[in-house]
C-alpha positions as CSV (number, residue, x, y, z in Angstrom):
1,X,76.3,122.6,102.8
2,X,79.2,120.5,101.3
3,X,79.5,120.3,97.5
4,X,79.7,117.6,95.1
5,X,82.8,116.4,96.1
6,X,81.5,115.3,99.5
7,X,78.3,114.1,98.0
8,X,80.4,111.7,95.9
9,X,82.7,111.0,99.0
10,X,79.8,110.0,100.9
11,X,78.1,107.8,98.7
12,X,81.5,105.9,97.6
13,X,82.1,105.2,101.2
14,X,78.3,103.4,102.0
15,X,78.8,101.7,98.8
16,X,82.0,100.1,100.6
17,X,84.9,99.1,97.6
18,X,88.3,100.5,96.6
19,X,86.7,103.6,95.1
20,X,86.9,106.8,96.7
21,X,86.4,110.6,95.8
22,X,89.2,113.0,96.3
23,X,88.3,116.6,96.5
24,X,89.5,118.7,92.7
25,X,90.8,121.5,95.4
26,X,92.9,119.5,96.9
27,X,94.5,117.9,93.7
28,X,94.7,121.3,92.2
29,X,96.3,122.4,95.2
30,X,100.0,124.1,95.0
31,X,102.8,123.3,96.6
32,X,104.7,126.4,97.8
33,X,107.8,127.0,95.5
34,X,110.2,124.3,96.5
35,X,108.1,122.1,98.2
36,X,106.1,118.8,97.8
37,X,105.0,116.1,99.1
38,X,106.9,112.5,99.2
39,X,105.8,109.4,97.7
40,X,105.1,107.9,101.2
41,X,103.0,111.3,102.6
42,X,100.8,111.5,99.1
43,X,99.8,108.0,99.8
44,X,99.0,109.0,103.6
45,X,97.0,111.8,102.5
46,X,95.0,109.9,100.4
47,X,94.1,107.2,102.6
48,X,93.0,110.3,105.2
49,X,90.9,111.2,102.8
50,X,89.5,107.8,102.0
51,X,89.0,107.5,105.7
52,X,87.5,110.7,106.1
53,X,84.9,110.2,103.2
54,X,82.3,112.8,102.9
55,X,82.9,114.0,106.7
56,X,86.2,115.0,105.5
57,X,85.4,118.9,105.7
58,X,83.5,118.7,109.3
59,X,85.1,120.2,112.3
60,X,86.0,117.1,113.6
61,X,88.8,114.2,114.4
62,X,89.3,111.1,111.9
63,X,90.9,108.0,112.9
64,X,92.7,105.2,110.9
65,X,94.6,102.0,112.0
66,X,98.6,101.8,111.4
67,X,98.4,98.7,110.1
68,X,96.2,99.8,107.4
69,X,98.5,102.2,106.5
70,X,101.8,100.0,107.0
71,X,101.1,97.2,104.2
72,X,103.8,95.2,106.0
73,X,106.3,97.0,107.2
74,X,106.7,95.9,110.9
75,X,107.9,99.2,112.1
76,X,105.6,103.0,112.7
77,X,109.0,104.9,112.1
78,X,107.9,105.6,109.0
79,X,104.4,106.5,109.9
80,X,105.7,108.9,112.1
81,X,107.7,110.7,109.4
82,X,105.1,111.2,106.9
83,X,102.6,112.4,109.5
84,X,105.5,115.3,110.0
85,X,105.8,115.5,106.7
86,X,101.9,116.4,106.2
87,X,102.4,119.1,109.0
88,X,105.2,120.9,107.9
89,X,104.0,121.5,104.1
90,X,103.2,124.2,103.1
91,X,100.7,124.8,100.3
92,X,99.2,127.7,98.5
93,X,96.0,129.0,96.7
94,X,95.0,132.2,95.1
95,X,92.8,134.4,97.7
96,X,92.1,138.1,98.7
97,X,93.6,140.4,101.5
98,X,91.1,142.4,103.7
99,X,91.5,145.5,101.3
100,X,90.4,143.2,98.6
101,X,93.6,142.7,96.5
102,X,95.3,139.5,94.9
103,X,96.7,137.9,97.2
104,X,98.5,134.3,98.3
105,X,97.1,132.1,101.4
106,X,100.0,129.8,102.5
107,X,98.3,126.6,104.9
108,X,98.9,123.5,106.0
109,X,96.5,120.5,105.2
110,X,96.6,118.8,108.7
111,X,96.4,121.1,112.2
112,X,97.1,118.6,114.8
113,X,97.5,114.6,115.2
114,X,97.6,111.7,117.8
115,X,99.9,108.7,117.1
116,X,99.6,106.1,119.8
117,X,103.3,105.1,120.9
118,X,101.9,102.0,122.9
119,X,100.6,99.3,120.8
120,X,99.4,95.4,121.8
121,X,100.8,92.9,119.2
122,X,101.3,95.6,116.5
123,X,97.8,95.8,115.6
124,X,96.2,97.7,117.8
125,X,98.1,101.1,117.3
126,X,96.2,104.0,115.3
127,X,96.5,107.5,114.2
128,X,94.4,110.8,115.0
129,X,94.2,113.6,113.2
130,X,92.1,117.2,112.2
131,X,92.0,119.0,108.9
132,X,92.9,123.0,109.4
133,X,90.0,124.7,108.5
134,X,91.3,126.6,105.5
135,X,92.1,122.7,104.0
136,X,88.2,122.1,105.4
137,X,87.2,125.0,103.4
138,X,88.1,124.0,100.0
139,X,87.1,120.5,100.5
140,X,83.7,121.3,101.5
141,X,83.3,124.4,98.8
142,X,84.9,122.0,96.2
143,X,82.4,120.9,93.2
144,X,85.0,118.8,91.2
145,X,86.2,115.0,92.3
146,X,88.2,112.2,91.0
147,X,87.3,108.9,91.9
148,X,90.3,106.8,92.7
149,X,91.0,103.4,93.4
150,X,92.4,102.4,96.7
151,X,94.9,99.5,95.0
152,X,96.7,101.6,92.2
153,X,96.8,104.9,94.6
154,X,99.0,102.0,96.8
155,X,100.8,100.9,94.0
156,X,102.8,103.5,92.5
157,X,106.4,103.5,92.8
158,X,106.8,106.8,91.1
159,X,105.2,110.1,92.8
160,X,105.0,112.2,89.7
161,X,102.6,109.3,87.9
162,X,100.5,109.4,91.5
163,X,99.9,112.9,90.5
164,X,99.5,112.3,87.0
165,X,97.0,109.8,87.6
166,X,94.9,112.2,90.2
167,X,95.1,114.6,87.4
168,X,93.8,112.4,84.8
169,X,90.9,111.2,86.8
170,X,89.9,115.1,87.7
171,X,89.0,115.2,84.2
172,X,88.4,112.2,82.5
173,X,84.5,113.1,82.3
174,X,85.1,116.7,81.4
175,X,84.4,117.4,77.7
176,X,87.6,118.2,77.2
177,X,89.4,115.2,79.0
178,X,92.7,117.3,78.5
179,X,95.4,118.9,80.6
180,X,97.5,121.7,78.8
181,X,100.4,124.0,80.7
182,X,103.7,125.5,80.3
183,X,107.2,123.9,82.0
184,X,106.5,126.1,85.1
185,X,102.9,124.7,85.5
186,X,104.0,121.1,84.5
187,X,106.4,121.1,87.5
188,X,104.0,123.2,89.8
189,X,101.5,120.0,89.3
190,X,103.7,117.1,89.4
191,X,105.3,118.6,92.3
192,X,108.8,118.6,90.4
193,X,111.3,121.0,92.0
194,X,113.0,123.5,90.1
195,X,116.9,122.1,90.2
196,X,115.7,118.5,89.3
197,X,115.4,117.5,85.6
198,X,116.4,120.7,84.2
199,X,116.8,119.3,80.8
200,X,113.5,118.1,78.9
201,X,115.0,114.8,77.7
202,X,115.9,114.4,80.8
203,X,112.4,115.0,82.4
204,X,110.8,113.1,79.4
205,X,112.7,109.7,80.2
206,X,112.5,110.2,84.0
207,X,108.9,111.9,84.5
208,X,106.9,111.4,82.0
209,X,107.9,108.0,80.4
210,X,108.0,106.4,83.4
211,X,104.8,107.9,84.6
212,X,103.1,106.8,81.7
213,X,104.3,103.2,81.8
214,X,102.5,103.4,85.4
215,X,99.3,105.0,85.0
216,X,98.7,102.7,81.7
217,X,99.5,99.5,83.7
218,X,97.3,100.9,87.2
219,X,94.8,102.9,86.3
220,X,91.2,102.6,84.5
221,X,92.4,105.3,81.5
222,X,95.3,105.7,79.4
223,X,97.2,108.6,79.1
224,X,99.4,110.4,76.0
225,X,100.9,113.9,75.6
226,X,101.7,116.1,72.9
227,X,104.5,118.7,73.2
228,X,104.4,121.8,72.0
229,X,107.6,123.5,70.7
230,X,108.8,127.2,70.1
231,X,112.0,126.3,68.0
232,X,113.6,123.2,68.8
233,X,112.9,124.3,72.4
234,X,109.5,122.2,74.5
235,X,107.3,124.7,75.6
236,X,103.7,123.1,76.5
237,X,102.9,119.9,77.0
238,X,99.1,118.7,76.4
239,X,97.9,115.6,78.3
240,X,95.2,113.5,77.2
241,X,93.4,111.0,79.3
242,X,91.2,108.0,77.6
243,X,89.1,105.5,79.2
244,X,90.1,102.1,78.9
245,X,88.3,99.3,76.6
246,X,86.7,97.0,78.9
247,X,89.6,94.2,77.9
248,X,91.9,96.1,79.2
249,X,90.1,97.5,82.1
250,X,90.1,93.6,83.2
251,X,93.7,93.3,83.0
252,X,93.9,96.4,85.2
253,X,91.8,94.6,87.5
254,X,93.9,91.3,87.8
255,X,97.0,93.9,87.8
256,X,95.6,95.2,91.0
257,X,94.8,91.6,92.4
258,X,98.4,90.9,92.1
259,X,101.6,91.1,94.1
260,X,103.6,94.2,93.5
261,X,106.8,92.3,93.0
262,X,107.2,91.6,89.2
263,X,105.1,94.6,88.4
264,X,107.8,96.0,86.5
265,X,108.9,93.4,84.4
266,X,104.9,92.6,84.2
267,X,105.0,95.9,82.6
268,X,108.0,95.6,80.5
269,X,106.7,92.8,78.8
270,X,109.5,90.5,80.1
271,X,108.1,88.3,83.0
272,X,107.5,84.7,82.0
273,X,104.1,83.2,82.1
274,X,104.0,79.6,84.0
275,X,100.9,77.3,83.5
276,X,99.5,76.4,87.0
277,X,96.8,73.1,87.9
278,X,93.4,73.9,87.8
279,X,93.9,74.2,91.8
280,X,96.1,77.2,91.9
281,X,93.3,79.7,90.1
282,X,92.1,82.1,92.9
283,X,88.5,81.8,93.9
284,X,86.1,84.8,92.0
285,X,86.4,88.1,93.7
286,X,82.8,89.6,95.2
287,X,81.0,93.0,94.7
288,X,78.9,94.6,96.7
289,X,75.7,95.2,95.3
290,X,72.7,96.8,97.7
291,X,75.3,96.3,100.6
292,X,75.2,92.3,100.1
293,X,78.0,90.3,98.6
294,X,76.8,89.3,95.4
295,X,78.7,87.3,92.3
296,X,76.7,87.9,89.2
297,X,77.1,87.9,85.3
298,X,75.6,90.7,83.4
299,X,72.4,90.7,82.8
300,X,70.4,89.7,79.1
301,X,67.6,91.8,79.0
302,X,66.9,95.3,80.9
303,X,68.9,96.9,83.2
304,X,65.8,98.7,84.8
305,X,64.9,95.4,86.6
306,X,66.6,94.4,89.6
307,X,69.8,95.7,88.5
308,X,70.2,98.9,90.2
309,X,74.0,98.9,91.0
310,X,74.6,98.5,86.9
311,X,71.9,101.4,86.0
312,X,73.9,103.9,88.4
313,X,76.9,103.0,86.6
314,X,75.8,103.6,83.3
315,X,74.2,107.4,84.2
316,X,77.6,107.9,86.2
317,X,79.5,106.9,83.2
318,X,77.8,107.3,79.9
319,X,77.0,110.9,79.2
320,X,73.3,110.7,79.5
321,X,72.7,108.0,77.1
322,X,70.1,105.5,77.1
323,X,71.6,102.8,79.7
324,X,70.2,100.0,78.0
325,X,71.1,101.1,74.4
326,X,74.8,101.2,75.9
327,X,74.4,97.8,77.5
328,X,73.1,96.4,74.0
329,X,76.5,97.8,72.9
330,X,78.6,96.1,75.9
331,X,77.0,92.9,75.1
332,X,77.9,93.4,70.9
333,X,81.7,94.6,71.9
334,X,82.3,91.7,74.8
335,X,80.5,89.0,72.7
336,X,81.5,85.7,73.8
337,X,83.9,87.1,76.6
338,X,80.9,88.3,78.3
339,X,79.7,84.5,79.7
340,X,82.9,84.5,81.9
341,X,83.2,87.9,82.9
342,X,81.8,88.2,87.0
343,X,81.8,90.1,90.1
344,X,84.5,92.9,90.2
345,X,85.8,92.2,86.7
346,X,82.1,92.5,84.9
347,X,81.7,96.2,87.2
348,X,85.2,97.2,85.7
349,X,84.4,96.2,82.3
350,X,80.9,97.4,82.4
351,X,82.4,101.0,83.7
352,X,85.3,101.2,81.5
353,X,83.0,100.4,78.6
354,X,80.4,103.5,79.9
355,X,83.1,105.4,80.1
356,X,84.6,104.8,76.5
357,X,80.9,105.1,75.1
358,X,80.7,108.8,76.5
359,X,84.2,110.0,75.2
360,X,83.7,108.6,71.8
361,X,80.7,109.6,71.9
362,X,79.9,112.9,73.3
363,X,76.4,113.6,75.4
364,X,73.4,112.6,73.4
């Protein structure tokens, strides 16, 4: 039987959506000393295991299109590098020997794949690909998740805040929403090799800053760290990842909705704002709700009538509270806001606000 994980995978993918659960075993995973994975081949992972969804730990093939992994680049080159990538990583987990003693597995994630070489129009070209069955042992055993979003695992520029950000959403619902670790550790789950950024300053403006800057722009939670120091010398460093307010879980959304040029300077707080004609405003994005496009305003009265999509939400999110004492809250906090809020911008808000309600909160 798979565990949670797959549970959740399965589900995200009938729902349809950028959402999608990636295994806590596989995020957790370590990268033989040395090693780790490129920018380019974490993003190609993660759409595998978007694509995969809860079949992911079945002895089976999985198939995705090139152009859905290309986002416009014209040529596969790169496609073909990354797959090569994913092969010849190595990673490692904590296991036994057959006498019983501590020992270290060393396996790759992926055991074979198919690239078509002849394509019609660019299109038509996809790849193939199996899971080796230790990888298809830890996904299926695995009982933690993070749910990601499709659009912010494809827009980071920096790998360290893609891993940051998987790491934050592995436990932004635990009761402690907290990572804590040593220099070793830090680097062992960022992927940072040993030679690079050897001195802290260095790895704060680099690493950290930058990753920060990116996860707070992307993703649905904020994220701060605390360093610990023995002297004058840094020798811990405590994460802490908070749920967004629904405001700024909308401005995440529209974030996501826009072109990645100017995401920096977007960021930076130096990109100039230019009034456009009523004509220019983009047309209100859909949600699925009960597999049928749907735009909707949140609701006045209960959420127990005809509003399943929004219940689910709120027992995801909010820690076991009452779902319509929560929504009486939503409605208080967005006030006035709330009559423009729709479609995927009311879910996000609606979320982010179940979310913040749990971790100020704590279960009922």
């Amino acid at each position: 039987m798979p565990g949670r994980a797959m549970r959740v995978a399965t589900a995200l993918k009938a729902k349809g959506g950028d959402e999608f659960a990636k295994p806590g075993s596989i995020i957790e995973i370590k990268f033989v000393k040395g090693e780790s994975l490129s920018l380019t081949a974490s993003r190609l992972l993660a759409l595998m295991i978007l694509t995969a969804g809860g079949d992911a730990w079945e002895d089976k093939s999985h198939r995705i299109r090139k152009a859905d992994i290309r986002r416009g680049h014209k040529g596969n080159e790169r496609i073909t590098d990354m797959l090569q990538e994913l092969h010849r990583t190595l990673f490692a987990v904590d296991d036994r020997s057959w006498r019983g003693k501590k020992a270290t597995l060393l396996f790759s994630l992926i055991s074979r794949s198919r690239e078509e070489t002849e394509e019609d129009g660019g299109e038509a070209g996809w790849i193939e690909w199996e899971f080796t069955p230790d990888a298809r042992k830890l996904i299926q055993a695995s009982e933690t998740y993070a749910v990601l979003n499709r659009q912010a695992v494809l827009g980071f520029r920096s790998n360290y805040a893609l891993k940051l950000y998987e790491l934050g959403a592995l436990r932004l619902h635990r009761r402690q929403a907290t990572w804590k670790g040593d220099m070793q550790a830090l680097r062992a789950a960022l992927g940072i090799p040993p030679e690079v950024y050897t001195d802290f300053a260095q790895l704060r403006r680099k690493v950290l800053e930058k990753a920060k800057a990116e996860i707070d722009q992307l993703a649905h939670f904020r994220v701060e760290w605390r360093e610990i120091r023995q002297g004058r010398t840094v020798a811990e460093l405590e994460f802490r990842f908070e749920p967004k307010g629904a405001p700024e879980v909308i401005e995440t959304v529209d974030e996501l909705d826009r072109h990645s040029a100017g995401r920096q300077v977007r960021r930076e707080g130096t990109v100039e704002t230019v009034a456009v004609g009523q004509g220019a405003i983009p047309a209100p994005r859909k949600v699925i709700a009960n597999g049928r496009p749907e735009e909707k305003s949140f609701p006045t009265g209960s959420l127990r009538f005809g509003h399943d999509d929004l219940v689910s939400i709120g027992r995801q999110h909010g820690g076991g509270w009452d779902v319509d004492l929560i929504a009486d809250g939503f409605r208080g906090y967005m006030g006035e806001r709330l009559e423009k809020l729709r479609g995927v911008k009311m879910v996000a808000a609606w979320k982010g606000f179940c979310e913040g309600w749990f971790n100020r909160r704590g279960r009922p």
